[in-house]
N, CA, C and O of each residue as an XYZ file, in Angstrom:
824
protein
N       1.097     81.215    -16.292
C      -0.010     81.467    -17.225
C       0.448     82.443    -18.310
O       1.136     83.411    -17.985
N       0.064     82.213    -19.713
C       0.249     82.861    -20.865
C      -0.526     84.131    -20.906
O      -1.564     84.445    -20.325
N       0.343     84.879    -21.856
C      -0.843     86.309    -21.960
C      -2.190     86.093    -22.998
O      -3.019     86.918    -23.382
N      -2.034     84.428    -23.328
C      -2.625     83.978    -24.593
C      -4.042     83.620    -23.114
O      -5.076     84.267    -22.949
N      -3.551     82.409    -22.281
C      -4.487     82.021    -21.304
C      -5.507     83.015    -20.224
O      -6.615     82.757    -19.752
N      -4.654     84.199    -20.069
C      -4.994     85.158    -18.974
C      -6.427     85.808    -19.910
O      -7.601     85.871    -19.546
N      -5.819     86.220    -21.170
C      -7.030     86.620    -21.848
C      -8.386     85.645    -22.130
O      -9.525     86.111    -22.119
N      -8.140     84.480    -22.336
C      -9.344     83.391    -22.525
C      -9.892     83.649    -21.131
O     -11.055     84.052    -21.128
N      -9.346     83.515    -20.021
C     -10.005     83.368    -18.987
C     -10.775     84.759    -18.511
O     -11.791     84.881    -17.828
N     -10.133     85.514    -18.970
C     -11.043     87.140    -19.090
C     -12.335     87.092    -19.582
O     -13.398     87.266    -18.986
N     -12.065     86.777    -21.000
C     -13.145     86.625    -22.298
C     -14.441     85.596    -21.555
O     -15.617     85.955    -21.518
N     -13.835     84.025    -20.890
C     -14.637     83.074    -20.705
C     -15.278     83.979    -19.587
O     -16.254     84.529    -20.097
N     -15.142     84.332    -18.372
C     -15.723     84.698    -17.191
C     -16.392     86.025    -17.873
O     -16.854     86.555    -16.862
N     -16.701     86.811    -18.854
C     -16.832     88.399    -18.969
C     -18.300     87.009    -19.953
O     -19.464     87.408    -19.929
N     -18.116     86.056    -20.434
C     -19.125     85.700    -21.140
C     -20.140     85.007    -20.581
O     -21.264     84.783    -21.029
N     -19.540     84.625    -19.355
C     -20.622     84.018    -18.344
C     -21.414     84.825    -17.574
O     -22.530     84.650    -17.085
N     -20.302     86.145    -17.540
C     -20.749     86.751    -16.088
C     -21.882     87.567    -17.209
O     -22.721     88.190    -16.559
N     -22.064     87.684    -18.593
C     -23.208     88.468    -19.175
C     -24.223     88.315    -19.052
O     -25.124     89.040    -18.629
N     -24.168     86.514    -19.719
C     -24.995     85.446    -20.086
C     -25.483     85.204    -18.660
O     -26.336     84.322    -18.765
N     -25.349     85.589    -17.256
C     -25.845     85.397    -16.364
C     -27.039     86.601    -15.593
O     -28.110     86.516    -14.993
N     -26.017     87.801    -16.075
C     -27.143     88.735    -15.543
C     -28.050     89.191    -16.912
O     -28.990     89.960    -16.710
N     -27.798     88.756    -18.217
C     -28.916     89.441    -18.831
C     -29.796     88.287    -19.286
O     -30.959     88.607    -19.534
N     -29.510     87.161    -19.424
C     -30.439     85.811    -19.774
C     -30.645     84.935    -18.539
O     -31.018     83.772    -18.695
N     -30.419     85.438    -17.301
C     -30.777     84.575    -16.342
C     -30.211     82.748    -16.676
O     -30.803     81.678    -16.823
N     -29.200     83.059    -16.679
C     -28.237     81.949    -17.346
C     -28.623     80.619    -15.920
O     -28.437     80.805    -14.717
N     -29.152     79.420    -16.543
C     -29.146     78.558    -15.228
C     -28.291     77.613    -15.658
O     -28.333     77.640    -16.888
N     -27.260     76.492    -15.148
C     -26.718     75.182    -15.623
C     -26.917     74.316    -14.904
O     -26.884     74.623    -13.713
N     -27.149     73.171    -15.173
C     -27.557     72.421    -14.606
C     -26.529     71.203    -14.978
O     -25.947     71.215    -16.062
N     -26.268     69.811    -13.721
C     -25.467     68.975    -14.189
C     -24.079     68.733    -14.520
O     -23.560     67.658    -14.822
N     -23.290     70.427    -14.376
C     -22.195     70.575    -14.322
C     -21.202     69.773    -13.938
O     -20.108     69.655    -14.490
N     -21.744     69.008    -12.617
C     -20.941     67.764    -12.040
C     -20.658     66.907    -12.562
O     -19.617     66.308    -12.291
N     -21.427     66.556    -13.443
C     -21.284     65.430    -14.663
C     -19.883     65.180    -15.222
O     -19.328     64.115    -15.494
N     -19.357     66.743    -15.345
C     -18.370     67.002    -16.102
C     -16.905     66.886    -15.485
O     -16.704     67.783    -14.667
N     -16.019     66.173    -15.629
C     -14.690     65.368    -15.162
C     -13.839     66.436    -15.632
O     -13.821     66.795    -16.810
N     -13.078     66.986    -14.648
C     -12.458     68.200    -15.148
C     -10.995     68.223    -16.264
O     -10.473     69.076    -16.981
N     -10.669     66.501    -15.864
C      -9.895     66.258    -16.433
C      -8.974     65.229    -17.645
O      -7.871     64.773    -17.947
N     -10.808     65.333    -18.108
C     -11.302     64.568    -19.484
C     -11.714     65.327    -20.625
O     -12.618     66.158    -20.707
N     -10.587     64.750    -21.847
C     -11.118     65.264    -23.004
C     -12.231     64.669    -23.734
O     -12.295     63.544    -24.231
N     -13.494     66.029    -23.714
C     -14.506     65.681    -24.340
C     -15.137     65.935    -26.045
O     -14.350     66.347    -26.897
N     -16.135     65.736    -26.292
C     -16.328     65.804    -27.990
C     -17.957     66.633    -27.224
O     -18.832     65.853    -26.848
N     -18.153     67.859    -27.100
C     -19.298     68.479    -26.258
C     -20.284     68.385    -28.067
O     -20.059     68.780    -29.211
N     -21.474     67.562    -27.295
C     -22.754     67.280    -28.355
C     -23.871     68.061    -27.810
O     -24.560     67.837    -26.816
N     -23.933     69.479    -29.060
C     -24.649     70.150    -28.139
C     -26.178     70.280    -29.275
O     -25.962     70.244    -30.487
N     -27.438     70.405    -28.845
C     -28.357     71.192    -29.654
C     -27.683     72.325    -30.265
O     -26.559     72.610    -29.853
N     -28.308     73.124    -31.348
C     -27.888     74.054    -31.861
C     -29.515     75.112    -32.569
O     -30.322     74.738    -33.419
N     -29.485     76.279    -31.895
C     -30.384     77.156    -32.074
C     -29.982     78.188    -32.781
O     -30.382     78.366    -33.932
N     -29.210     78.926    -32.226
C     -28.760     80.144    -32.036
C     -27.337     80.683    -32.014
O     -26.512     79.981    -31.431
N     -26.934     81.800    -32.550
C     -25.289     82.248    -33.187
C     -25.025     82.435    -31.954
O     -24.053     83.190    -31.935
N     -25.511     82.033    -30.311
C     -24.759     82.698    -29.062
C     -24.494     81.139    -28.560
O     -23.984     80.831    -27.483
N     -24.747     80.640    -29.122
C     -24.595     78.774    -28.425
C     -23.194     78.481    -28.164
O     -22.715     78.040    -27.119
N     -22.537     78.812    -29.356
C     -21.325     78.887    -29.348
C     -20.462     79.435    -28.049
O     -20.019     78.677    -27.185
N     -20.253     81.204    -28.044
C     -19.931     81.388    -26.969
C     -20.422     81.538    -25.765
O     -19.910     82.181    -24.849
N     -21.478     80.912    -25.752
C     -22.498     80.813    -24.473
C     -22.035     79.124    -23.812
O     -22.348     78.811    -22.663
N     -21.604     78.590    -24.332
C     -20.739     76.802    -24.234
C     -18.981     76.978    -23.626
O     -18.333     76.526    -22.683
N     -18.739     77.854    -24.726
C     -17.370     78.424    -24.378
C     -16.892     79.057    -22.883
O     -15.753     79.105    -22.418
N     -18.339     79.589    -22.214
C     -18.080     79.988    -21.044
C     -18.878     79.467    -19.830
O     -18.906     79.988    -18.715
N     -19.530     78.338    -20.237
C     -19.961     77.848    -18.918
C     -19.248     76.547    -19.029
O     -18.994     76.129    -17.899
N     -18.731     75.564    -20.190
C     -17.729     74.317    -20.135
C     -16.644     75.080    -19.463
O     -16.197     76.226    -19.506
N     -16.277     73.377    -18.480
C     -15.238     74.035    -17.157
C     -13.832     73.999    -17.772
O     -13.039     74.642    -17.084
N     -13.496     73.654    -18.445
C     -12.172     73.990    -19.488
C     -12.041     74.848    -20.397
O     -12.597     75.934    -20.557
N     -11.252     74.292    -21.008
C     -11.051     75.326    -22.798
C     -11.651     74.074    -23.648
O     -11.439     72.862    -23.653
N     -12.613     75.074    -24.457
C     -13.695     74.420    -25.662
C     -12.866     74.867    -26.811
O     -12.288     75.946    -26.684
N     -12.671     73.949    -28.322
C     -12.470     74.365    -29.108
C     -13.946     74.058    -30.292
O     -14.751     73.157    -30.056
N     -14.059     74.923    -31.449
C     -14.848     75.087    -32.179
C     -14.914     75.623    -33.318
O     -15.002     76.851    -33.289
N     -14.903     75.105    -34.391
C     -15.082     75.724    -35.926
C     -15.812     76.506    -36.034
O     -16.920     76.564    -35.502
N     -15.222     77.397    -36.887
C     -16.506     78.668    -36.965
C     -16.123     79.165    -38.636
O     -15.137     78.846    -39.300
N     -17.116     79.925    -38.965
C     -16.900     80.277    -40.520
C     -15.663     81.360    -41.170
O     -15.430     82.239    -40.341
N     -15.272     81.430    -41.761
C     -14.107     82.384    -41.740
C     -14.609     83.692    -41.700
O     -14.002     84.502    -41.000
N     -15.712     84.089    -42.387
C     -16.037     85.257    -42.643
C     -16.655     85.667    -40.908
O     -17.180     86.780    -40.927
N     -16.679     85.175    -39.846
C     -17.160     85.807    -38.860
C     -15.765     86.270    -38.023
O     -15.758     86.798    -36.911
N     -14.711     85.969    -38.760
C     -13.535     86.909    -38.122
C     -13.116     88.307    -38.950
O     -12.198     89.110    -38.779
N     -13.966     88.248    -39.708
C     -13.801     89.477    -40.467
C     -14.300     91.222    -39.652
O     -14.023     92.333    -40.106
N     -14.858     90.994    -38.737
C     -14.859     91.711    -37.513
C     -13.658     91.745    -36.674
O     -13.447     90.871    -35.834
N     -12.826     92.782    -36.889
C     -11.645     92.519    -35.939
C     -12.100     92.199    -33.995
O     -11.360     91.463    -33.342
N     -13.306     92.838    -33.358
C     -13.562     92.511    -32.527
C     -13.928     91.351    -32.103
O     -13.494     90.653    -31.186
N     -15.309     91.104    -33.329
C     -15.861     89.601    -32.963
C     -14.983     88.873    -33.033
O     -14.873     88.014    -32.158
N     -13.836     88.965    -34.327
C     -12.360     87.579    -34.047
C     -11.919     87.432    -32.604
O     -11.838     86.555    -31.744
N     -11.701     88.587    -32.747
C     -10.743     88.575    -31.436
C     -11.228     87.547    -29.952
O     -10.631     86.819    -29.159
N     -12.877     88.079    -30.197
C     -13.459     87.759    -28.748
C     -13.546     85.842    -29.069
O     -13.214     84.953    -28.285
N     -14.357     85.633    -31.114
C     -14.457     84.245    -30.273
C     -12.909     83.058    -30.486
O     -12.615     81.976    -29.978
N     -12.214     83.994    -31.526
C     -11.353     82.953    -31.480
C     -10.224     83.023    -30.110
O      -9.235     82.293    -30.053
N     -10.558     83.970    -29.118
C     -10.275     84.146    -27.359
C     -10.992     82.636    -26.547
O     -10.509     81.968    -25.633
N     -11.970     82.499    -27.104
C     -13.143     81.207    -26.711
C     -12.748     80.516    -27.595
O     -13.708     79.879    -28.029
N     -11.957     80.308    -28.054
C     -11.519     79.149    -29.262
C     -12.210     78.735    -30.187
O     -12.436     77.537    -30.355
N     -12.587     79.520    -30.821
C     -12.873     79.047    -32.298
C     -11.704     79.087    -33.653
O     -10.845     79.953    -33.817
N     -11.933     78.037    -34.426
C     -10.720     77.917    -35.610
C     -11.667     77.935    -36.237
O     -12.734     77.325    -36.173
N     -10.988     79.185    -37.330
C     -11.784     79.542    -38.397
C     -11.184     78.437    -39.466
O     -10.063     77.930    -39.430
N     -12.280     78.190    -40.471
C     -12.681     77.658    -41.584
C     -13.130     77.919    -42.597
O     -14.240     78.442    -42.694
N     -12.208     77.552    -43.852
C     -12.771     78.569    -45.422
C     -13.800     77.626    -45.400
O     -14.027     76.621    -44.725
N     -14.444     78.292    -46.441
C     -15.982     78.136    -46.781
C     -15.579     76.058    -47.705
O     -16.083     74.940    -47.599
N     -14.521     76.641    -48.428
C     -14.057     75.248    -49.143
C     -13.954     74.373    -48.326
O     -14.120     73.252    -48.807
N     -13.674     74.417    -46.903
C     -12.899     73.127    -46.274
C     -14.144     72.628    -45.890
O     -14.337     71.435    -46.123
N     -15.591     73.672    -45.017
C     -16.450     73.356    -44.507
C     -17.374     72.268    -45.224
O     -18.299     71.630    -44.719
N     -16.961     72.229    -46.331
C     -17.519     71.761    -46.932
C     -17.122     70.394    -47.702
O     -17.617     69.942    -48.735
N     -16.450     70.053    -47.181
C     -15.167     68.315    -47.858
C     -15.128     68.384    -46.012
O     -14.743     69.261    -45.238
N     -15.873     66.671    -45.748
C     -15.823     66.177    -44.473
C     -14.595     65.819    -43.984
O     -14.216     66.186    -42.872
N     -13.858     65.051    -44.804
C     -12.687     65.018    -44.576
C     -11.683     65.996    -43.963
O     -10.912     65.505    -43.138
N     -11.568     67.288    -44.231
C     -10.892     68.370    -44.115
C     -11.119     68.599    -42.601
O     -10.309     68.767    -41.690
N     -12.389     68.557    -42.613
C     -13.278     69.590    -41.481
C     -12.964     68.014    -40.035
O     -12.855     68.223    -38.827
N     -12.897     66.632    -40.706
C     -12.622     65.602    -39.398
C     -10.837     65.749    -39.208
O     -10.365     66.327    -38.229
N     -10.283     65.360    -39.899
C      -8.601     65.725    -39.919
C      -8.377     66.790    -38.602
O      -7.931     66.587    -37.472
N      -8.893     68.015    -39.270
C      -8.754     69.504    -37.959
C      -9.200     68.719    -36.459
O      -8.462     68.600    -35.481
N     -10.328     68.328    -36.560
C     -10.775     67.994    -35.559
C     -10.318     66.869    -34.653
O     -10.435     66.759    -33.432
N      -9.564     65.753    -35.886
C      -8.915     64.637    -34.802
C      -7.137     65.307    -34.219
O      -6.422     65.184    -33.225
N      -7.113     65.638    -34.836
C      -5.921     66.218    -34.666
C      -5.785     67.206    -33.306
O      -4.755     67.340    -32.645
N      -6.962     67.805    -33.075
C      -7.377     68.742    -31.734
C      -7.530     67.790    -30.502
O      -7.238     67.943    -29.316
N      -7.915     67.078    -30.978
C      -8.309     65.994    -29.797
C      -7.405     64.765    -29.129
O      -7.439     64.114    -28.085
N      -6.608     64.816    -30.282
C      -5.193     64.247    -30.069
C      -4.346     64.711    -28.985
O      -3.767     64.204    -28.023
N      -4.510     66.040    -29.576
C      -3.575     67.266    -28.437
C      -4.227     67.241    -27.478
O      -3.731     68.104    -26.754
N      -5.333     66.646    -26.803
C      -6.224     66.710    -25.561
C      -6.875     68.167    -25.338
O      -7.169     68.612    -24.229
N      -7.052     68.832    -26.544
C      -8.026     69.428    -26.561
C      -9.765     69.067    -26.531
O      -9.919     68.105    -27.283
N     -10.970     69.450    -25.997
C     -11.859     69.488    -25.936
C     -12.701     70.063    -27.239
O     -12.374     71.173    -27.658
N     -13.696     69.402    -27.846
C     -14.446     70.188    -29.115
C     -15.520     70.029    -29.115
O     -16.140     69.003    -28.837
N     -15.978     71.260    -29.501
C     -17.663     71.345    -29.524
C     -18.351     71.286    -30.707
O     -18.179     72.100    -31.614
N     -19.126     70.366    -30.750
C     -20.008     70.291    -32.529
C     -21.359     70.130    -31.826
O     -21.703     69.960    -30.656
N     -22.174     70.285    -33.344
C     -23.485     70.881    -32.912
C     -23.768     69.552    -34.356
O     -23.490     69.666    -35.550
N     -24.434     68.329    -33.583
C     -24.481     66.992    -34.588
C     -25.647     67.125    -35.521
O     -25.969     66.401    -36.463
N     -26.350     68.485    -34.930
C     -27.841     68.233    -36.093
C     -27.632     68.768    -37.439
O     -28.540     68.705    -38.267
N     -26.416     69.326    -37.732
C     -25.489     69.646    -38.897
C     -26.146     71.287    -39.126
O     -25.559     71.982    -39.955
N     -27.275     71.849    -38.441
C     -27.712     73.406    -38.940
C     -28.268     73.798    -37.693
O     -28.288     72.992    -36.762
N     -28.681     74.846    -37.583
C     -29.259     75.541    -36.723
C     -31.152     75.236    -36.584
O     -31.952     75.648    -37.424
N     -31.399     74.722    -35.780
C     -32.985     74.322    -35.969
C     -33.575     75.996    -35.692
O     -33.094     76.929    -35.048
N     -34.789     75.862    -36.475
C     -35.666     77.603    -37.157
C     -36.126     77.353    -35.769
O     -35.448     78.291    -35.351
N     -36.614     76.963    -34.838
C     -37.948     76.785    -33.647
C     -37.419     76.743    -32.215
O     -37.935     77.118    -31.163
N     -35.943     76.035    -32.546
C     -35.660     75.580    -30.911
C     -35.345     73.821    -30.960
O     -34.387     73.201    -30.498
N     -36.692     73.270    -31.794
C     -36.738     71.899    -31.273
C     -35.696     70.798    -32.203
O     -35.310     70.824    -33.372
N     -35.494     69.965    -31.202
C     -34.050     69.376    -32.228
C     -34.265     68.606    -32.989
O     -35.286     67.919    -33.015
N     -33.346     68.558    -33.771
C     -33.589     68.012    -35.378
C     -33.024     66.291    -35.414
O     -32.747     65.614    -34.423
N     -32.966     65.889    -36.764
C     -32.850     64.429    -36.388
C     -31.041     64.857    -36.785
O     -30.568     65.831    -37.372
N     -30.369     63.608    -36.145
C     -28.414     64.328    -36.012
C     -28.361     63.232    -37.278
O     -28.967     62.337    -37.867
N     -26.998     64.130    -37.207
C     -26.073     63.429    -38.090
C     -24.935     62.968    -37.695
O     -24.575     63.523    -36.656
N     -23.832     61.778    -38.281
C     -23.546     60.595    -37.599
C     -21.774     61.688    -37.196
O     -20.761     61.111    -36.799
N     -21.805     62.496    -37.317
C     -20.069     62.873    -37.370
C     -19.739     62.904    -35.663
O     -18.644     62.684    -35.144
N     -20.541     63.117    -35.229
C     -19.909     63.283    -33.609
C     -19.823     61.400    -33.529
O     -18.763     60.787    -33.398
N     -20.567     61.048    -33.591
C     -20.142     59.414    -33.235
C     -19.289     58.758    -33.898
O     -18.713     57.804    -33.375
N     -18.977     59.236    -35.501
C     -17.855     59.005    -35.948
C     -16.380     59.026    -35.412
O     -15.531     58.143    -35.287
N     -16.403     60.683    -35.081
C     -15.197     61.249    -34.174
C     -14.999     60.444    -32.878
O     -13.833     60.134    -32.634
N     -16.149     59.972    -31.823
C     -15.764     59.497    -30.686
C     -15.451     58.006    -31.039
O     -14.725     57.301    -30.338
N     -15.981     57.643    -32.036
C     -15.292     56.115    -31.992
C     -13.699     55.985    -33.023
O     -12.963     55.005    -33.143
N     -13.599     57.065    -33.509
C     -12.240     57.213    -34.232
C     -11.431     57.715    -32.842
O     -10.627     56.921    -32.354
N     -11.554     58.513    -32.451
C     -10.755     59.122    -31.618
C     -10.341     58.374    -30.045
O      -9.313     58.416    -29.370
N     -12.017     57.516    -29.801
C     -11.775     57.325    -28.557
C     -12.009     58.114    -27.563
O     -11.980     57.721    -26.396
N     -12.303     59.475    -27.958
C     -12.541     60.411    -26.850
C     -14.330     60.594    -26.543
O     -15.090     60.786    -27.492
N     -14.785     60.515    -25.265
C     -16.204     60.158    -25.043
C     -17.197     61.835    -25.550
O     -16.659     62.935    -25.681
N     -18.244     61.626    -25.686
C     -19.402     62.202    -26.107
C     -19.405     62.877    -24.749
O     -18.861     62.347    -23.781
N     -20.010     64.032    -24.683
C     -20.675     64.787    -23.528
C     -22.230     65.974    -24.405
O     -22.459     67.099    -24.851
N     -22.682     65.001    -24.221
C     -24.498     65.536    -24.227
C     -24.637     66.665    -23.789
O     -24.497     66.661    -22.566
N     -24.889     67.842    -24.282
C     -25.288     69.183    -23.460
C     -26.732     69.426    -24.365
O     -26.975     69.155    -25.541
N     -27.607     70.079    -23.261
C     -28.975     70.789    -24.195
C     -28.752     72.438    -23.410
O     -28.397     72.795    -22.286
N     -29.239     73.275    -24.870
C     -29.632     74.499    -24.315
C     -31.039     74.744    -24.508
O     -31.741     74.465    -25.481
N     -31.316     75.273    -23.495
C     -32.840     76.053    -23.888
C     -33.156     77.129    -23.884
O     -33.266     77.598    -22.751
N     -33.392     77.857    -24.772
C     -33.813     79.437    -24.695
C     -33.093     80.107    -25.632
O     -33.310     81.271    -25.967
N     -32.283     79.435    -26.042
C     -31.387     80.835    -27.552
C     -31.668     80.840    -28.245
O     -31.028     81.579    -28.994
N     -32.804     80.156    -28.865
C     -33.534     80.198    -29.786
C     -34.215     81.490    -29.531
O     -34.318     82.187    -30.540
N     -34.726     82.007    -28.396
C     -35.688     83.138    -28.078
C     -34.629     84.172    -27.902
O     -34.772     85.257    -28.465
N     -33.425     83.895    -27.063
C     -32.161     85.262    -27.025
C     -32.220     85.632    -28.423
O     -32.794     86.674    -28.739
N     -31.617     84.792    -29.402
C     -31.489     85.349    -30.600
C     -31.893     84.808    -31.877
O     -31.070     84.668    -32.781
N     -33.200     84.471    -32.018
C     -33.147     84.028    -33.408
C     -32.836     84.599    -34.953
O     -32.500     85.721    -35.330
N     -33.094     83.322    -35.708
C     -32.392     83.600    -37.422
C     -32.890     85.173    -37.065
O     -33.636     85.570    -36.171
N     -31.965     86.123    -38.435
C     -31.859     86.960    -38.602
C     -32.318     88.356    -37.834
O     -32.779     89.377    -38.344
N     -31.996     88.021    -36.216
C     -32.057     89.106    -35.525
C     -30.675     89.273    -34.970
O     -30.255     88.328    -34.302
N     -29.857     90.365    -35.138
C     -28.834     90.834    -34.320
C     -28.476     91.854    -33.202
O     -27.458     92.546    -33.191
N     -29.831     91.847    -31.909
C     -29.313     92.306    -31.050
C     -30.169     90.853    -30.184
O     -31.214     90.317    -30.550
N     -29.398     90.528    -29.084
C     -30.043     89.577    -28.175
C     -31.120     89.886    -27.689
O     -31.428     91.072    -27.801
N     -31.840     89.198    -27.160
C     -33.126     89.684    -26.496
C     -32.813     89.208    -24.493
O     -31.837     88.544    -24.144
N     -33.562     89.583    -23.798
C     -32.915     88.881    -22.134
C     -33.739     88.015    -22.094
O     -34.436     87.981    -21.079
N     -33.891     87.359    -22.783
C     -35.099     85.672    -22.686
C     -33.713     84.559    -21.824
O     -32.521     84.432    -22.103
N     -34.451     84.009    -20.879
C     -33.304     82.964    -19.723
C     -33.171     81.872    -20.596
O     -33.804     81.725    -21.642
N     -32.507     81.272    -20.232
C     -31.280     80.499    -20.874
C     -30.859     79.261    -20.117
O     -30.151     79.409    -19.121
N     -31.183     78.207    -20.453
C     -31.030     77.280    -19.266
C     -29.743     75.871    -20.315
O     -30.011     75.184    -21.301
N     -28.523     75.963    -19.554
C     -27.736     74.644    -20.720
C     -27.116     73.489    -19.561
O     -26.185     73.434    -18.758
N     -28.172     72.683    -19.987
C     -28.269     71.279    -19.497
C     -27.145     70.085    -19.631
O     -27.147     69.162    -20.445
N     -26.288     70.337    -18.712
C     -25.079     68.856    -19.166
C     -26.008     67.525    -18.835
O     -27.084     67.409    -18.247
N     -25.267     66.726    -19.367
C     -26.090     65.297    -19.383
C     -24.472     64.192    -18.531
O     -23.353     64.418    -18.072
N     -25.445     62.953    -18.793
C     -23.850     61.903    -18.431
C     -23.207     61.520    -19.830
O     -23.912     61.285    -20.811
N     -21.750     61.470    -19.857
C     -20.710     61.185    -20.621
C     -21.246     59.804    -21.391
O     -21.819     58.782    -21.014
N     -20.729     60.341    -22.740
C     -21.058     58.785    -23.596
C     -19.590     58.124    -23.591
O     -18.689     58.957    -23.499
N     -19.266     57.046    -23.658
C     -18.294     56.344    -24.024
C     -18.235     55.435    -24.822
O     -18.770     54.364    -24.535
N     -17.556     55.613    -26.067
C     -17.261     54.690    -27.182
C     -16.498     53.278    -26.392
O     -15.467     53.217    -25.723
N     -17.559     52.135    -26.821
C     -17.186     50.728    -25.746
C     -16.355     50.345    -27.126
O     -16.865     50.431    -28.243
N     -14.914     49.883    -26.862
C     -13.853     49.179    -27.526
C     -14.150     47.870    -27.481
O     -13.905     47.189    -28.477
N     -14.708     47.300    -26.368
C     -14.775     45.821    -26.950
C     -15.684     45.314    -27.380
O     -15.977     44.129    -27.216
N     -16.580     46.505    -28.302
C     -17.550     45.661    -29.277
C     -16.874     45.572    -30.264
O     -16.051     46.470    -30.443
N     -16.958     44.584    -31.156
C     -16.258     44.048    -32.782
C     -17.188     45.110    -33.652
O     -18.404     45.245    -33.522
N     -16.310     45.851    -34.590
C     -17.080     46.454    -35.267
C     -16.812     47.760    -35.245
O     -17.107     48.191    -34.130
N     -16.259     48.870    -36.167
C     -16.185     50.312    -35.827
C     -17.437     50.383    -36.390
O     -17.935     51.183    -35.597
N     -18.454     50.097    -37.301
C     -19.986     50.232    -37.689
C     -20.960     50.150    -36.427
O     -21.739     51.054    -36.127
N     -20.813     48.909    -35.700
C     -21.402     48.854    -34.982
C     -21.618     49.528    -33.616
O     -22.677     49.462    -32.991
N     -20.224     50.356    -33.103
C     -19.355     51.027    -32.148
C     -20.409     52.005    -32.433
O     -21.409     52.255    -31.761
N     -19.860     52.721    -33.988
C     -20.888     53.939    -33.827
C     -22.526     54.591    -33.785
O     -23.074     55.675    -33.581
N     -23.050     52.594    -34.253
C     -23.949     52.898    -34.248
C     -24.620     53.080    -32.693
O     -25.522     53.847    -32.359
N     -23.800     52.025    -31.791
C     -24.384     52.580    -30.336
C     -24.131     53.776    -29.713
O     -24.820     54.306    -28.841
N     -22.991     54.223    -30.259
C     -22.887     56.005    -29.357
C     -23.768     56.833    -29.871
O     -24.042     57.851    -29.235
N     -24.445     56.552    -31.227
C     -25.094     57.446    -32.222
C     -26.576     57.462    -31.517
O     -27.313     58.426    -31.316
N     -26.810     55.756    -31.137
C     -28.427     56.013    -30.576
C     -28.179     56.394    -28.900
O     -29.234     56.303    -28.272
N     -27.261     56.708    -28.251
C     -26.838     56.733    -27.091
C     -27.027     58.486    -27.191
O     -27.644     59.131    -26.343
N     -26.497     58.962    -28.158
C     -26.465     60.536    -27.950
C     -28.189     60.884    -28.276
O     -28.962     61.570    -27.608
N     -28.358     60.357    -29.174
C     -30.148     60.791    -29.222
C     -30.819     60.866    -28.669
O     -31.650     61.775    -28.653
N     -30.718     59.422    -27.576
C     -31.597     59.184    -26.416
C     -30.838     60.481    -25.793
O     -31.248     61.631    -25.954
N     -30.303     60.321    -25.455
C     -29.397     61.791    -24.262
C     -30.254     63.197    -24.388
O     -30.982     63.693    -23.527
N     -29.980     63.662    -25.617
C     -30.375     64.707    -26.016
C     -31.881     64.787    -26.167
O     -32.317     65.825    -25.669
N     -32.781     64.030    -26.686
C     -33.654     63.481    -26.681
C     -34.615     63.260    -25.168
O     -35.836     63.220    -25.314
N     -34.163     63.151    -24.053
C     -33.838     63.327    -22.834
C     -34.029     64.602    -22.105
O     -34.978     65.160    -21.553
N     -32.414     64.928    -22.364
C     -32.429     66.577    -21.955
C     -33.103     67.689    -22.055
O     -33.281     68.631    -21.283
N     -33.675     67.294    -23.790
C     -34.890     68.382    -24.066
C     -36.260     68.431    -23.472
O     -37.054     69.372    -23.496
N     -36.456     66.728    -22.700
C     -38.015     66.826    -22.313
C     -37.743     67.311    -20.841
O     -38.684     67.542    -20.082
């Protein structure tokens, strides 16, 4: 083990073991999850702790884009790009192209990545209608969808509050999507993983 790995696994367990005693952290469905499958994790998105709150209950190493300016904290860098986040200029985030390239390229390497498909942070909790890039990626890549819902970080931390609150926290794995190859059609491919993740998520939240 690396002094690079020893520390992730510090960081991941010090983020669970928080997220457990101060948000009453529950998971559910964990089994779902194939320890030794690279996934494309499709998660709701509430809250700035989703991120490393995913990072430490997914049973591997998660990777994840994050904005450049949130490594401008020598600590906060440290901790999430420890949980793997690759920072991103503001320019790239913004040309899809740039931002899928990084990402197929991660997944190539049999890395694992986490996107949040409703493209923003929903103001309430409740999820928004997605957008098509995670089903893009799994039918380019080939690598399957994994459905996760969280509930409650919307209340840990919402828009513009920066200390957490101990509101519980419950993040729901779902079953694995798989991009089916022998339908004719990369249009059509994505359009079934696309209504496949909705229903999922869609699902998870009720």
């Amino acid at each position: 083990m690396t002094l690079n790995d020893a520390f992730y696994w510090i960081v991941k367990t010090l983020f669970r073991a928080l997220f457990t005693l101060y948000n009453r952290l529950e998971i559910r469905g964990l089994d779902k999850v194939p320890c030794d499958t690279t996934f494309i994790v499709a998660s709701n998105h509430a809250s700035y702790i989703d991120p490393p709150l995913l990072g430490g209950v997914f049973p591997g190493r998660l990777r994840y884009l994050a904005k450049e300016s949130l490594f401008a904290n020598p600590i906060m860098g440290f901790f999430i790009s420890t949980l793997g986040a690759i920072p991103v200029k503001r320019e790239d985030s913004q040309r899809a192209g740039a931002v899928m390239k990084i990402m197929l390229a991660r997944l190539a390497a049999g890395e694992s990545f986490l996107m949040f498909p409703e493209g923003t942070r929903s103001s309430d909790g409740k999820l928004l209608p997605l957008e098509g890039g995670a089903a893009f990626l799994s039918v380019k890549s080939g690598v399957p969808l994994l459905p996760v819902y969280i509930s409650g970080s919307s209340d840990v931390m919402p828009p513009h509050r920066s200390i957490p609150r101990p509101a519980k926290v419950t993040v729901t794995f779902g079953d694995p999507i798989y991009p089916d190859k022998s339908i004719e059609g990369e249009k059509r491919r994505r359009e079934l993983v696309m209504s496949a993740l909705e229903e999922a998520l869609h699902s998870l939240e009720r």
